[in-house]
DRENDO-1510 file (C-alpha; in Angstrom, 1 decimal, always signed):
<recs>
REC; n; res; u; v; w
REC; 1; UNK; +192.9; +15.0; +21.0 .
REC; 2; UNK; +192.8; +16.2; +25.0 .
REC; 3; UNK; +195.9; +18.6; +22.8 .
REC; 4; UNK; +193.4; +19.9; +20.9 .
REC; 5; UNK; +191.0; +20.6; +22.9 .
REC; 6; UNK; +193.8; +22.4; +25.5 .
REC; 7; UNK; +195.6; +24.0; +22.3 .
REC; 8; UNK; +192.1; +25.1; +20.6 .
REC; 9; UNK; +189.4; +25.8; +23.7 .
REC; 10; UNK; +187.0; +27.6; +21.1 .
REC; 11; UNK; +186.8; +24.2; +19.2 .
REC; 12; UNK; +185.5; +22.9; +22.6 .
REC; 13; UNK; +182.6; +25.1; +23.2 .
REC; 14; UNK; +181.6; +24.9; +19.6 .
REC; 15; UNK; +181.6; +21.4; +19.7 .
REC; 16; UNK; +179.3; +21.6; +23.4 .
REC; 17; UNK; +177.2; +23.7; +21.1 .
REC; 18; UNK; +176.9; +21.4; +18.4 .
REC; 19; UNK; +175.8; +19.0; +20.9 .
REC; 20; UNK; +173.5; +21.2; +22.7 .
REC; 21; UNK; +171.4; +22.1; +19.7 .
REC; 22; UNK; +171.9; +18.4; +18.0 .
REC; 23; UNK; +170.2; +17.2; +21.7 .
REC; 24; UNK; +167.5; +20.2; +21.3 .
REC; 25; UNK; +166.7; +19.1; +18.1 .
REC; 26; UNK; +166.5; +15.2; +18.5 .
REC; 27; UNK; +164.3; +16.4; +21.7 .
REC; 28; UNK; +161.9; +18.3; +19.3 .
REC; 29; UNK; +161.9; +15.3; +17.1 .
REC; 30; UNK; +161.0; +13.1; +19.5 .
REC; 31; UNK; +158.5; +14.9; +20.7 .
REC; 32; UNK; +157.1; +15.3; +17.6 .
REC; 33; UNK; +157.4; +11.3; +16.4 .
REC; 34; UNK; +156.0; +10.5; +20.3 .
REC; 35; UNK; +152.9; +13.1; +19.9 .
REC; 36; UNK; +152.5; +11.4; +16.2 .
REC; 37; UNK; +152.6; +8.1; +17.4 .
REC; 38; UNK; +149.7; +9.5; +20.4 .
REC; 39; UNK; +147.3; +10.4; +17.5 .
REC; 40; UNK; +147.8; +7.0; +15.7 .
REC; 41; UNK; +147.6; +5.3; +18.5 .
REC; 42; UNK; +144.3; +7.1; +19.8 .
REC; 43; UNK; +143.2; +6.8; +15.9 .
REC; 44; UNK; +143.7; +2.9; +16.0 .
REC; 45; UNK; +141.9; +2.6; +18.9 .
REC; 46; UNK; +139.4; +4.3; +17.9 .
REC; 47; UNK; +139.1; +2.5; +15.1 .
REC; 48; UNK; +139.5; -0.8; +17.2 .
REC; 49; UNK; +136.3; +0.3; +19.6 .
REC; 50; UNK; +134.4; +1.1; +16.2 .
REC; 51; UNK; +135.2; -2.0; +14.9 .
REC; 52; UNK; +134.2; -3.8; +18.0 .
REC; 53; UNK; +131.7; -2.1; +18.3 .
REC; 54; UNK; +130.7; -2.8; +14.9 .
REC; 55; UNK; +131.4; -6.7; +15.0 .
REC; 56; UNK; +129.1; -6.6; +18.4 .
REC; 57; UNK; +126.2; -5.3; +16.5 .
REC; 58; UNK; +126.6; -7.7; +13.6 .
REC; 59; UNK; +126.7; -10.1; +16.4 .
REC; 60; UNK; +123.8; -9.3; +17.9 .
REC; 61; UNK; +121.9; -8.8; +14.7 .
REC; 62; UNK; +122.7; -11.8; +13.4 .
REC; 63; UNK; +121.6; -13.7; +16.8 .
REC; 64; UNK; +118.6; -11.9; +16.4 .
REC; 65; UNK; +118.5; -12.8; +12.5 .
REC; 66; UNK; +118.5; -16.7; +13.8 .
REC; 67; UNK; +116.3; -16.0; +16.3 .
REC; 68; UNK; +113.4; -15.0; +13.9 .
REC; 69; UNK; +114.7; -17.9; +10.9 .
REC; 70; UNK; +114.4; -20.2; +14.2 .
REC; 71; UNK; +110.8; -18.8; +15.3 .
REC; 72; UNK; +109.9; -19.1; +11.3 .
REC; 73; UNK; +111.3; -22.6; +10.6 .
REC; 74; UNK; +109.5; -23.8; +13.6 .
REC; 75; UNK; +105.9; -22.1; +12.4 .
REC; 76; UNK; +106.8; -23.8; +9.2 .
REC; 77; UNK; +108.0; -27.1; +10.6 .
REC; 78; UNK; +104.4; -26.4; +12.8 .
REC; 79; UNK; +102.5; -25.2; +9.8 .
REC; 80; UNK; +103.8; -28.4; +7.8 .
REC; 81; UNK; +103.2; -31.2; +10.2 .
REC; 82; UNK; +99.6; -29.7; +11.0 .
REC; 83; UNK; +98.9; -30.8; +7.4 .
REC; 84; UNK; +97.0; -34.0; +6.8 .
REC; 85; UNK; +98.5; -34.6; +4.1 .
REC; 86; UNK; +101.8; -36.5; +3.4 .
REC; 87; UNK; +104.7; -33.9; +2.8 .
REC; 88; UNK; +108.1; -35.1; +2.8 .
REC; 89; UNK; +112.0; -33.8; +0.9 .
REC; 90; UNK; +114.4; -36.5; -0.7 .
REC; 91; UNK; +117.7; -36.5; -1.5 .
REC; 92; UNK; +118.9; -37.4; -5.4 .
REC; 93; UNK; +119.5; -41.1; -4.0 .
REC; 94; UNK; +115.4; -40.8; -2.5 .
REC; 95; UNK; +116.7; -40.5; +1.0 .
REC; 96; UNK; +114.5; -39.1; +3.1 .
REC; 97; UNK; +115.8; -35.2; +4.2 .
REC; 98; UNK; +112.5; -34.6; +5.8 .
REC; 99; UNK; +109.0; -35.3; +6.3 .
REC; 100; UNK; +106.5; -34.0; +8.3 .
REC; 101; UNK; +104.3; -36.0; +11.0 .
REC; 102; UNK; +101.7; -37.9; +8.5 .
REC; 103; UNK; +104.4; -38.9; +6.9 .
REC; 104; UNK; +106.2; -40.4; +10.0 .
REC; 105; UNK; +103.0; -41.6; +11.0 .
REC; 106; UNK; +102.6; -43.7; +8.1 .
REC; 107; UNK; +105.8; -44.9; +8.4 .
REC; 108; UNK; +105.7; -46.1; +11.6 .
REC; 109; UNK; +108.0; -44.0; +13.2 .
REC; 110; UNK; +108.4; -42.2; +16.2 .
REC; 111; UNK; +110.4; -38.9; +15.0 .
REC; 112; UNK; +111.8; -37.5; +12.4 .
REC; 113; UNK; +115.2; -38.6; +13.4 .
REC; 114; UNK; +113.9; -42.0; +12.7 .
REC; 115; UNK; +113.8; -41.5; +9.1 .
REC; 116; UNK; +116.0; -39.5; +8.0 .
REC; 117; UNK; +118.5; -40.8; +6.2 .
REC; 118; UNK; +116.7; -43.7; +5.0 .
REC; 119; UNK; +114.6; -44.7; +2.0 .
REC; 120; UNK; +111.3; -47.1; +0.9 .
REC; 121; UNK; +113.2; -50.0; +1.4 .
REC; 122; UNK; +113.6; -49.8; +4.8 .
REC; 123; UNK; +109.5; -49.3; +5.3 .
REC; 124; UNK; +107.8; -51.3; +2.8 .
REC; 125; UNK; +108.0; -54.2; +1.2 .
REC; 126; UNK; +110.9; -55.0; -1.1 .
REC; 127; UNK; +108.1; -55.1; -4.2 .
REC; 128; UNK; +106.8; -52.1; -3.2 .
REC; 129; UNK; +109.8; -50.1; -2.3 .
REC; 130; UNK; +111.3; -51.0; -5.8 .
REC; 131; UNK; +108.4; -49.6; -7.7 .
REC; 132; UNK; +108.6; -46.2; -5.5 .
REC; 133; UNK; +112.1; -45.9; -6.1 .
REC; 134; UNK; +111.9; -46.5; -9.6 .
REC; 135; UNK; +109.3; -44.5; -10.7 .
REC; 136; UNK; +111.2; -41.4; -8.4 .
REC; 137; UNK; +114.4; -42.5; -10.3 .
REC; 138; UNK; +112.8; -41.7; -13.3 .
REC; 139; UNK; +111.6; -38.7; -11.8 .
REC; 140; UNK; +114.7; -37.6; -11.0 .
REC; 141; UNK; +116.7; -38.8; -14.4 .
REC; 142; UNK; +114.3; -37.0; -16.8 .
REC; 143; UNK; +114.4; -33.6; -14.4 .
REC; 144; UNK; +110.1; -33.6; -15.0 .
REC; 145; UNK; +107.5; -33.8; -12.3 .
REC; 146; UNK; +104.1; -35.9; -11.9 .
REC; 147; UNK; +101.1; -34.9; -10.7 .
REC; 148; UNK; +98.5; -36.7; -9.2 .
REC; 149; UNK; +99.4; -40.0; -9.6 .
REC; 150; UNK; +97.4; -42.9; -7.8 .
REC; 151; UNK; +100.0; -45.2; -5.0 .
REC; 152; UNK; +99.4; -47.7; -2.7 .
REC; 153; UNK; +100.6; -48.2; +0.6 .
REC; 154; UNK; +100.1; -50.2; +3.9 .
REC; 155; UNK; +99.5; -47.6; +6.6 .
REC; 156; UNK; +100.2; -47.9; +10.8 .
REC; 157; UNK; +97.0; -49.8; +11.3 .
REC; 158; UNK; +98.1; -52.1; +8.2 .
REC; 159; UNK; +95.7; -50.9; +6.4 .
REC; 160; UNK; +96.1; -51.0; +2.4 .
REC; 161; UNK; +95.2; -46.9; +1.8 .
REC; 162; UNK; +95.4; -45.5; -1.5 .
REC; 163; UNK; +97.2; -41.8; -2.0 .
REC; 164; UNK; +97.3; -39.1; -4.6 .
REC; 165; UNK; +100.5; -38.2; -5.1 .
REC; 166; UNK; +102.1; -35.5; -6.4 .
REC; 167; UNK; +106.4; -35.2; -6.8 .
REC; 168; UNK; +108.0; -32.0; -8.2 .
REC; 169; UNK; +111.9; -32.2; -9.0 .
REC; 170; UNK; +113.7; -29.5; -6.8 .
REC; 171; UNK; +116.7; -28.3; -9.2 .
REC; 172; UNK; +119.9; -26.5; -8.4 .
REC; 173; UNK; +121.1; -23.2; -9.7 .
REC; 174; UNK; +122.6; -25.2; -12.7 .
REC; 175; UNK; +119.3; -26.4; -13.5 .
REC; 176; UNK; +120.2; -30.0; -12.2 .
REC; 177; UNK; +118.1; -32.2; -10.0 .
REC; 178; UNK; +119.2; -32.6; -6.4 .
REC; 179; UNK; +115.8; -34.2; -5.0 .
REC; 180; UNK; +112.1; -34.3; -4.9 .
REC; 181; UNK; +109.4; -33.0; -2.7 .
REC; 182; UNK; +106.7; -35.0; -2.2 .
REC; 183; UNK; +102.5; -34.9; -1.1 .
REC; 184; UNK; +100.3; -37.4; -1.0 .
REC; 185; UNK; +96.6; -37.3; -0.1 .
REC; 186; UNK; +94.9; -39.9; +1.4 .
REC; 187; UNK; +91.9; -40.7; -1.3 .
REC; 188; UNK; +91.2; -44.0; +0.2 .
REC; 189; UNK; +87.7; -43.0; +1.6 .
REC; 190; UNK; +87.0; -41.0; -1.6 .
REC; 191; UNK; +88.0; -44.1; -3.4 .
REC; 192; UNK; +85.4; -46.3; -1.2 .
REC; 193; UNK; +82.8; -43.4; -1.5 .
REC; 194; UNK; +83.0; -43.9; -5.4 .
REC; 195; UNK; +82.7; -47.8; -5.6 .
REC; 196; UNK; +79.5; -47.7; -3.3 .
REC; 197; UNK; +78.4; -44.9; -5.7 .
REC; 198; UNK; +78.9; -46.7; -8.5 .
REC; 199; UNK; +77.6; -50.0; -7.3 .
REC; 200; UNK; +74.7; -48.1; -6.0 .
REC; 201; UNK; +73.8; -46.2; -9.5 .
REC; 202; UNK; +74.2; -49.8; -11.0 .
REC; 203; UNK; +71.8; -51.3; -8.3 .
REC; 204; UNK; +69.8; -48.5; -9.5 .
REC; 205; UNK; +70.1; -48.9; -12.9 .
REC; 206; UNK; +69.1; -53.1; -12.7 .
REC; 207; UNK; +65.7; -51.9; -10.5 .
REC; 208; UNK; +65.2; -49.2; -13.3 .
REC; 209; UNK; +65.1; -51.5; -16.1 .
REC; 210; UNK; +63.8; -53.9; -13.6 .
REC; 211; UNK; +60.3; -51.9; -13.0 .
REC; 212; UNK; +60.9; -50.8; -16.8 .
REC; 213; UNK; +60.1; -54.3; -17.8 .
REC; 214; UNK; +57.4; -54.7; -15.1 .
REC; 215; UNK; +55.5; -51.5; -15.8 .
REC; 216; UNK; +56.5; -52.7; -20.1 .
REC; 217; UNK; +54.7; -56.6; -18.5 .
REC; 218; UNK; +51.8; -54.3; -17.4 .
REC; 219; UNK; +51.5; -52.4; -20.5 .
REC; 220; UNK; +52.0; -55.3; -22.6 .
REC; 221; UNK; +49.4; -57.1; -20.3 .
REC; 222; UNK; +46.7; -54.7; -20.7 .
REC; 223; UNK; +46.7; -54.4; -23.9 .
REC; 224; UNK; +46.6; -57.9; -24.3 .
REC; 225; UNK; +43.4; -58.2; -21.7 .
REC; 226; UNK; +42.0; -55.7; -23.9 .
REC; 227; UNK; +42.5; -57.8; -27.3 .
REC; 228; UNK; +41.3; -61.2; -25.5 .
REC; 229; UNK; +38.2; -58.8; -24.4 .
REC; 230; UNK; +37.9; -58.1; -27.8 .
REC; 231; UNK; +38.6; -61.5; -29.2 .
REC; 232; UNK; +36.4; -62.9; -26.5 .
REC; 233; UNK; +33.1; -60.5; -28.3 .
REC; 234; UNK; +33.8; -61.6; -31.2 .
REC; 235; UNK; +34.7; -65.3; -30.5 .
REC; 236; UNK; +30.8; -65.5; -28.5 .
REC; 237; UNK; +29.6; -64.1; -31.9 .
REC; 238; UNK; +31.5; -66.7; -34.1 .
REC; 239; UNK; +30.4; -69.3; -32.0 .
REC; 240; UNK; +27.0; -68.2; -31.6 .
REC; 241; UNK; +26.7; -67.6; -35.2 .
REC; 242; UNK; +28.7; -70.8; -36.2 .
REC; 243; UNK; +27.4; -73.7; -34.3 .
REC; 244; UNK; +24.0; -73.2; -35.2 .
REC; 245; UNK; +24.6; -73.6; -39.0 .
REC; 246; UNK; +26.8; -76.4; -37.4 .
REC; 247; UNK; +24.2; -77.8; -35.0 .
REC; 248; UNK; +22.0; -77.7; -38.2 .
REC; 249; UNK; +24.3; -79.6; -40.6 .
REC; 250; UNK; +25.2; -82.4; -37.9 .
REC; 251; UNK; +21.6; -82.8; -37.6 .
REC; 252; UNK; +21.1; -82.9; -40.9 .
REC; 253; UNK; +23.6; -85.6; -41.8 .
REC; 254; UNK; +22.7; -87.4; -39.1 .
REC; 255; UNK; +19.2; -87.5; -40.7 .
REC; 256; UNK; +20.4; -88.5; -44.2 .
REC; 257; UNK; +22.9; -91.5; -42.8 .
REC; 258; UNK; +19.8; -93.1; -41.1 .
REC; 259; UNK; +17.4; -92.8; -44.0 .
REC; 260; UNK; +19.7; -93.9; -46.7 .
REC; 261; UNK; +22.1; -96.9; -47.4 .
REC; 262; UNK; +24.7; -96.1; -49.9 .
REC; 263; UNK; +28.6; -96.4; -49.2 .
REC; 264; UNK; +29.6; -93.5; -51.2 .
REC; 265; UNK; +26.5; -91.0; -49.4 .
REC; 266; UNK; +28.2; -92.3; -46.2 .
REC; 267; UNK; +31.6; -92.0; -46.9 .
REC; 268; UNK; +30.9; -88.3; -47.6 .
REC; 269; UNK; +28.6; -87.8; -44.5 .
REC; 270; UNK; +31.7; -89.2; -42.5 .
REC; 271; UNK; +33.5; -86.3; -43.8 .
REC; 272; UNK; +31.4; -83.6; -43.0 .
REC; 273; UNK; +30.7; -84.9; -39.1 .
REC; 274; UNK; +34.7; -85.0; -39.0 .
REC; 275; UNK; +35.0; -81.5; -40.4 .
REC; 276; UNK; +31.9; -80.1; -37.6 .
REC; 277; UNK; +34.0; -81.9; -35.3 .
REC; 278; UNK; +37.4; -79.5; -36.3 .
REC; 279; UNK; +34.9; -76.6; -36.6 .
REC; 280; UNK; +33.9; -77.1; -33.2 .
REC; 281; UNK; +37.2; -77.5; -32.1 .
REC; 282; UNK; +38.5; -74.2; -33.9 .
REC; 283; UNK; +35.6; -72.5; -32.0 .
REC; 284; UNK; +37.0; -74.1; -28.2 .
REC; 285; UNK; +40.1; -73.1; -29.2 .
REC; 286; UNK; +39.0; -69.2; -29.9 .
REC; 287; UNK; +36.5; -69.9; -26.3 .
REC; 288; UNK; +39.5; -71.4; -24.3 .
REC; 289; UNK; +41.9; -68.3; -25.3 .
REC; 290; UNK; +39.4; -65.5; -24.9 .
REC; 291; UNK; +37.6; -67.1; -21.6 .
REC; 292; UNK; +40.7; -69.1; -20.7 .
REC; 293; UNK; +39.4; -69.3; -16.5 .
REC; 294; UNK; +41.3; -70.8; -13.5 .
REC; 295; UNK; +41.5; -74.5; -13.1 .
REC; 296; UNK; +38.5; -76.2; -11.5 .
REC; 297; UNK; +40.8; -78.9; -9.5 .
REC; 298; UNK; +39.6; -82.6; -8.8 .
REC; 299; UNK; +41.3; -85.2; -8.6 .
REC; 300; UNK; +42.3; -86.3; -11.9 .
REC; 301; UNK; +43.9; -89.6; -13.0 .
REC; 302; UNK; +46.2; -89.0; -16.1 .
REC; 303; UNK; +45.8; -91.9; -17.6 .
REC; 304; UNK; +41.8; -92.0; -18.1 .
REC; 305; UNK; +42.6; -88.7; -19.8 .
REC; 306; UNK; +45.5; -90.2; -22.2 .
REC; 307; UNK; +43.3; -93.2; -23.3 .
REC; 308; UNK; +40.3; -90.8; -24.0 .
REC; 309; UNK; +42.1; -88.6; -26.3 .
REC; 310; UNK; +43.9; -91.1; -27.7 .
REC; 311; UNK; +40.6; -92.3; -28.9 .
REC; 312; UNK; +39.4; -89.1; -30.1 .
REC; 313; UNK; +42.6; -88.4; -31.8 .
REC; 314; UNK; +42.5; -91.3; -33.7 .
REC; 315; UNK; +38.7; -91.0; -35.0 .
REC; 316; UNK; +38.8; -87.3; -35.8 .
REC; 317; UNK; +42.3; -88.2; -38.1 .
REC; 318; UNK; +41.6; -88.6; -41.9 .
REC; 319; UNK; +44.8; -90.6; -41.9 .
REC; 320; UNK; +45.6; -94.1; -41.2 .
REC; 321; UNK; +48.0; -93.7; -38.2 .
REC; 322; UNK; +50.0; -95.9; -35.9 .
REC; 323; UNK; +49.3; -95.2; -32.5 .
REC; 324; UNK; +51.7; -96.7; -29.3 .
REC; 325; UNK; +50.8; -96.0; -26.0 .
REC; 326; UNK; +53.1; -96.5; -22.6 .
REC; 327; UNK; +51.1; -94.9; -20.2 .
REC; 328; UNK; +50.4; -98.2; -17.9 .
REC; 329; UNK; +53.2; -96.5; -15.2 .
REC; 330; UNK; +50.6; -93.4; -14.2 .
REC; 331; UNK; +47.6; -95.9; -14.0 .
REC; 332; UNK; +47.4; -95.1; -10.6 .
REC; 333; UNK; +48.4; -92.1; -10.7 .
REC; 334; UNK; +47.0; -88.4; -10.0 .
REC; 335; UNK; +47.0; -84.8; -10.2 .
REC; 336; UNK; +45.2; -81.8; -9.5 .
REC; 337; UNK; +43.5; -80.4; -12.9 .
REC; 338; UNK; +40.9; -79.6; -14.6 .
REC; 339; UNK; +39.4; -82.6; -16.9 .
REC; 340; UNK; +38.2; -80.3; -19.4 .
REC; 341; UNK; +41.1; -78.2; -19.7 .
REC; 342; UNK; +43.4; -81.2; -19.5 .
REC; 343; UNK; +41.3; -83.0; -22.6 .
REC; 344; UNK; +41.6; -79.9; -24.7 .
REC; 345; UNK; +45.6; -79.4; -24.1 .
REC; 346; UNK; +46.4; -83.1; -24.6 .
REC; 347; UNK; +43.4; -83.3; -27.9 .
REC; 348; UNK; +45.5; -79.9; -29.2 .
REC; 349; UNK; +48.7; -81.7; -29.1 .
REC; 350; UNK; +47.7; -85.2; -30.1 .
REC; 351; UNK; +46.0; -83.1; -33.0 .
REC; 352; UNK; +49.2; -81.2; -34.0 .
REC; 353; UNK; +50.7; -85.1; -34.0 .
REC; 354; UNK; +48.3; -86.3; -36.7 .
REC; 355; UNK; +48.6; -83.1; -38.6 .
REC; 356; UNK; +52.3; -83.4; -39.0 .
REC; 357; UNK; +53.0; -87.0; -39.8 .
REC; 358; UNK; +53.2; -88.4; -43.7 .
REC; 359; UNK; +49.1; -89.7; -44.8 .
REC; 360; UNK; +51.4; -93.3; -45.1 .
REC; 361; UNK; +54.3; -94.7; -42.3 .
REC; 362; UNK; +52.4; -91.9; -39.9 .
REC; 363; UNK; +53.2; -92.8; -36.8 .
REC; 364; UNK; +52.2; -91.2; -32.8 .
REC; 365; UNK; +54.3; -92.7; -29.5 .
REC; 366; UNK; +52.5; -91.6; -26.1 .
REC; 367; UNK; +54.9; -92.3; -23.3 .
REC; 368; UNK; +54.1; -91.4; -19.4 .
REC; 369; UNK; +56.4; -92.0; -16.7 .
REC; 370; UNK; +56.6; -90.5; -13.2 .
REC; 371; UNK; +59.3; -89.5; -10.3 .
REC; 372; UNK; +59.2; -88.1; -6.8 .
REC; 373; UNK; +56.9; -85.0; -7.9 .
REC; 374; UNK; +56.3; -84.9; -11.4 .
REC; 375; UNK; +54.5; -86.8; -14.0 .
REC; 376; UNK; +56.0; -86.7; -17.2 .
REC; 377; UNK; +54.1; -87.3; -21.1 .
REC; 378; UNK; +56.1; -87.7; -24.1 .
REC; 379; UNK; +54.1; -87.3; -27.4 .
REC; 380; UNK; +56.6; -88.3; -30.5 .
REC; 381; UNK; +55.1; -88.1; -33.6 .
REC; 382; UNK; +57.9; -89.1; -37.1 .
REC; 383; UNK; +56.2; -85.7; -39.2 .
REC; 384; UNK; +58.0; -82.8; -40.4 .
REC; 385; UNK; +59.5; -81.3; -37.7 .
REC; 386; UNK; +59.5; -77.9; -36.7 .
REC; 387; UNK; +62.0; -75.1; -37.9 .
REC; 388; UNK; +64.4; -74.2; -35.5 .
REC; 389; UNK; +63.3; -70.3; -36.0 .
REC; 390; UNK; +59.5; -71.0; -35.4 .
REC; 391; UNK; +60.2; -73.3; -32.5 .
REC; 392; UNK; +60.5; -69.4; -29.9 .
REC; 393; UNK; +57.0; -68.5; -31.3 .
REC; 394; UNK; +55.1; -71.5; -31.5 .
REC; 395; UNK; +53.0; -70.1; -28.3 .
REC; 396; UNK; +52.8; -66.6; -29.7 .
REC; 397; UNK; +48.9; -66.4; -30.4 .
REC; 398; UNK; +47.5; -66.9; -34.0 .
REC; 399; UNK; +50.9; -68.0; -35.2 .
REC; 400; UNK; +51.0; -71.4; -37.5 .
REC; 401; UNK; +51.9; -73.2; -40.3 .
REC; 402; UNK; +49.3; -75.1; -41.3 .
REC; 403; UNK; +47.1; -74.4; -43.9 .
REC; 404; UNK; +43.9; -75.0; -41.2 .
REC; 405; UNK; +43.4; -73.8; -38.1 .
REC; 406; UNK; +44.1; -70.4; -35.9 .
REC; 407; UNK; +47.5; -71.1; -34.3 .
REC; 408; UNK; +45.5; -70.5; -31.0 .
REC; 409; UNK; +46.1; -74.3; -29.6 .
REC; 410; UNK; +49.9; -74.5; -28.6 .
REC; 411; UNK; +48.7; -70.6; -26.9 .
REC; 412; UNK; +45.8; -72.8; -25.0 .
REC; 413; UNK; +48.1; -75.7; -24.0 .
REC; 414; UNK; +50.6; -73.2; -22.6 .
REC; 415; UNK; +48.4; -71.4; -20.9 .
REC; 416; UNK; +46.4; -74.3; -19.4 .
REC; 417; UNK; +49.8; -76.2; -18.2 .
REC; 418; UNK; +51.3; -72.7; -16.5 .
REC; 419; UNK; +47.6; -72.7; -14.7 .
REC; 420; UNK; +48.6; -76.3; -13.6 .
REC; 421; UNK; +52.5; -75.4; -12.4 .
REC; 422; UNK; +53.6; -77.6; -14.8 .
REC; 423; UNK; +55.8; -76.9; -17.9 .
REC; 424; UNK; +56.1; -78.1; -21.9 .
REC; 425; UNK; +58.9; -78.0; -24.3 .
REC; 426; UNK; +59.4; -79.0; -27.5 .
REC; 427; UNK; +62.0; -81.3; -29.1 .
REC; 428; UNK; +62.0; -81.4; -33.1 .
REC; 429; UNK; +64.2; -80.8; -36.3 .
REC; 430; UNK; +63.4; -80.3; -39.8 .
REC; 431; UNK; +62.1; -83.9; -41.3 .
REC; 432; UNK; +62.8; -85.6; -38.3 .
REC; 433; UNK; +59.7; -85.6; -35.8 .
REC; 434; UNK; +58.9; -83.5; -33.2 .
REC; 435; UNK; +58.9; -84.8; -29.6 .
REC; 436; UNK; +56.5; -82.1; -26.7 .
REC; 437; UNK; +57.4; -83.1; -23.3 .
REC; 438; UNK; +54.8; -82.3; -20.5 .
REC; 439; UNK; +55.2; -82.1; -16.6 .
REC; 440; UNK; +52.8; -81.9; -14.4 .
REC; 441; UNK; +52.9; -81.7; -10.8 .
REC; 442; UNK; +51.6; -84.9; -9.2 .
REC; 443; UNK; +49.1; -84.5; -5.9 .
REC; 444; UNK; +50.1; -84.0; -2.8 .
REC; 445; UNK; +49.4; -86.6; -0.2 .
</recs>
C-alpha cells in the first residue's frame, strides 16, 4: 500500500480529502444530534419542573383537602356527640363502628376506643344482648328498617330507662346491607310523665263518679225529704181522719161487749178490736216513716221489750201459733234505744212472722244471744219464705206482698236499727221459713 501511495500521490490527497470532509461532516452531525439532544433535554426538564411542580400543588391541595375533611369530621364527630340522643354505626355482624358520647355513656365506657369493635354482649346481659342482636339480625337479613320501636336498657346509674329507637339499614352500592345506624331517645321520663297522667285522670275519674253519686245521694235525698213531707200531710190527715171513726168504733164495741152476753156477738166484737188494732198499727207505720225522729236513748233492757211484744204478737194474731222464746241470755242486758221505736221494729217483724206462717203447724222461735259488743235477735218463723228476687227490696218503701198492709214496716225497722248503729238481714228461701237477724250495739260501760 505505502507503493501506492509513493506510485499514485494524487490517490493520497484525495483520500486526506475524503477524510477531511467525512470529519466536517460527522462534526456538523454531531453538532446537530448534541444541539438536539440540548432541546430535549431542556424540554424534559421542563417538563420534569412542570410536573413537579404540578405533583407539589396536588400535594398541597390535597393536604389542604384533609385539612378541611379533618376540621368537618371533627364538627360532625362534635355536632354528633353534642346530641342527647343515642347515635351509634354497626357493622353487618352489629359490631359497634361508632357511637357517639350518650351512647358510650350508657355503656359505661370511657372512649370510643372502648367500644369499638365490640357488640351487646359485651354490655348487657346475655338475655338482653340476645334480643338486641336478634331483632338487628333481622334487620339486617330482610334489608328493611324500624322505626320507633320501644327498648329497654340498664343505664350508668343502673337505672332500667326505656328508649325509642329507631335503626335504618345502611346498603352498599349493590343494594346489599353492610350495617345499621342507630338512635335512640330516652322516653323514660315521658313514659313516667304518662302513668302519673293516667293514674291521675283515673283518680279523677273514681272522685267524679264519686261526687256523681253523692250529688245523685243528694238529689235522690231530696226528693225523697220532699215525698215523706208529702207523705207526712197526708199521713196527719189519714190519721186524723181515721182514728176518730176508730176511736168511735172501739168505743162502741167496747159498749156492746159489756151490755150483752152472747158468744157469737163477742166472737165478732173480738174481731173488730183486732182489726182497730192493725188499723192503728197501719197508721204508726205511715207516722213512724213520715215523722221517723232521732232516737230518744235510755237505758233499755232487751229482754222487757222481747217479752212485751211477744205478748202483743201473739194476741193481735188470728192464728193459733207456737211461740219459743230463748232470750233468758240478755236478761241482764242493755242498750241504748228508744222503747218506742224498739217496740214498733221488733211488733213489725214479730208481725211479718205470724203473717207468713201456715193458720195450722205455724210456728215463731225468738232467740237472743250476746258477745263482746253486740246483742244479737234471731226471729225464725216455718212460713213461706221470701223470693230470692224480693229479698234486695224488701226495705224499698210501699213494697209488699201481702194482700194487707203498706209495705212501710220492714222501711221503719230499717230505718229505726241504722238510727241505733245496728244492722238486720234476712235469711229465707221459698217454702222454707225466713230467719231476720238483728244486732244491736250493747251499752257502753
Amino acid at each position: 500500500m505505502n507503493a501506492l501511495f509513493h506510485t499514485h500521490p494524487e490517490i493520497l490527497g484525495l483520500g486526506f480529502i475524503i477524510i477531511f470532509f467525512s470529519l466536517v461532516i460527522l462534526s456538523y452531525l454531531f453538532k446537530r444530534e448534541h444541539k438536539a439532544l440540548l432541546v430535549t433535554q431542556n424540554h424534559l426538564e421542563d417538563l420534569v419542573q412542570e410536573r413537579t411542580a404540578k405533583l407539589e400543588q396536588e400535594i398541597i391541595d390535597r393536604k389542604k383537602l384533609e385539612e378541611i375533611l379533618g376540621n368537618e369530621r371533627k364538627q360532625l364527630r362534635d355536632l354528633i356527640d353534642s346530641i342527647p340522643d343515642y347515635i351509634y354505626f354497626k357493622d353487618i355482624n352489629s359490631k359497634f363502628i361508632m357511637a357517639n358520647l350518650a351512647t358510650i355513656r350508657i355503656m359505661r365506657c370511657k372512649s370510643q376506643e372502648d367500644i369499638l369493635g365490640k357488640t351487646d354482649f359485651d354490655f348487657y346481659a346475655k338475655e338482653l344482648a340476645e334480643k338486641f342482636f336478634k331483632d338487628e339480625q333481622e334487620i339486617l337479613r330482610l334489608g328493611k328498617s324500624k322505626i320507633d320501636m320501644e327498648e329497654s336498657v340498664i343505664d350508668e346509674y343502673n337505672r332500667m330507662r326505656i328508649l325509642s329507637t329507631s335503626k335504618v339499614v345502611l346498603m352498599n352500592q349493590d343494594g346489599k346491607p353492610v350495617g345499621l345506624v342507630g338512635v335512640g331517645r330516652d322516653i323514660t321520663d315521658r313514659k313516667l310523665a304518662e302513668e302519673v297522667l293516667k293514674r291521675d285522670n283515673e283518680t279523677l275519674e273514681k272522685i267524679i263518679k264519686v261526687r256523681s253519686q253523692e250529688l245523685l245521694d243528694i238529689h235522690v235525698e231530696l226528693e225523697q225529704s220532699k215525698r215523706l213531707s208529702d207523705i207526712g200531710t197526708l199521713a196527719a190527715t189519714i190519721a186524723h181522719e181515721l182514728r176518730n171513726p176508730l176511736a168511735a168504733i172501739s168505743i162502741a164495741a167496747g159498749n156492746i161487749k159489756r151490755k150483752v152476753v152472747d158468744a157469737p156477738i163477742e166472737r165478732h166484737l173480738q174481731t173488730i178490736e183486732k182489726k182497730i188494732i192493725e188499723s192503728d198499727q197501719i197508721i204508726n207505720n205511715l207516722l213512724f216513716y213520715s215523722r221517723l225522729r232521732p232516737p230518744q236513748h235510755e237505758n233499755l233492757y232487751i229482754y222487757n221489750v222481747l217479752n212485751e211484744c211477744v205478748d202483743t204478737a201473739r194476741e193481735m194474731s188470728p192464728k193459733t201459733l207456737w211461740v219459743e222464746k230463748k232470750i233468758e241470755d240478755v236478761k241482764n242486758v242493755s242498750i241504748d234505744g228508744d222503747p218506742l221505736q224498739m217496740k214498733e221494729m221488733f211488733m213489725n217483724i214479730m208481725n211479718n212472722a205470724c203473717d207468713a206462717v201456715p193458720d195450722a203447724r205455724g210456728s215463731v222461735e225468738i232467740l237472743a244471744t250476746h258477745d263482746k259488743n253486740f246483742i244479737n235477735v234471731y226471729i225464725k218463723d216455718n212460713g213461706v219464705g221470701i223470693a230470692k228476687a224480693n229479698l234486695e227490696k224488701i226495705y224499698d218503701p210501699f213494697f209488699t206482698t201481702k194482700v194487707k198492709g203498706t209495705g212501710l214496716g220492714l222501711t221503719v225497722c230499717h230505718q229505726i236499727i241504722k238510727m241505733h248503729g245496728g244492722s238486720i238481714r234476712f235469711q229465707s228461701e221459698p217454702g222454707a221459713g225466713t230467719t231476720v237477724i238483728v244486732n244491736l250495739p250493747k251499752k257502753k260501760k
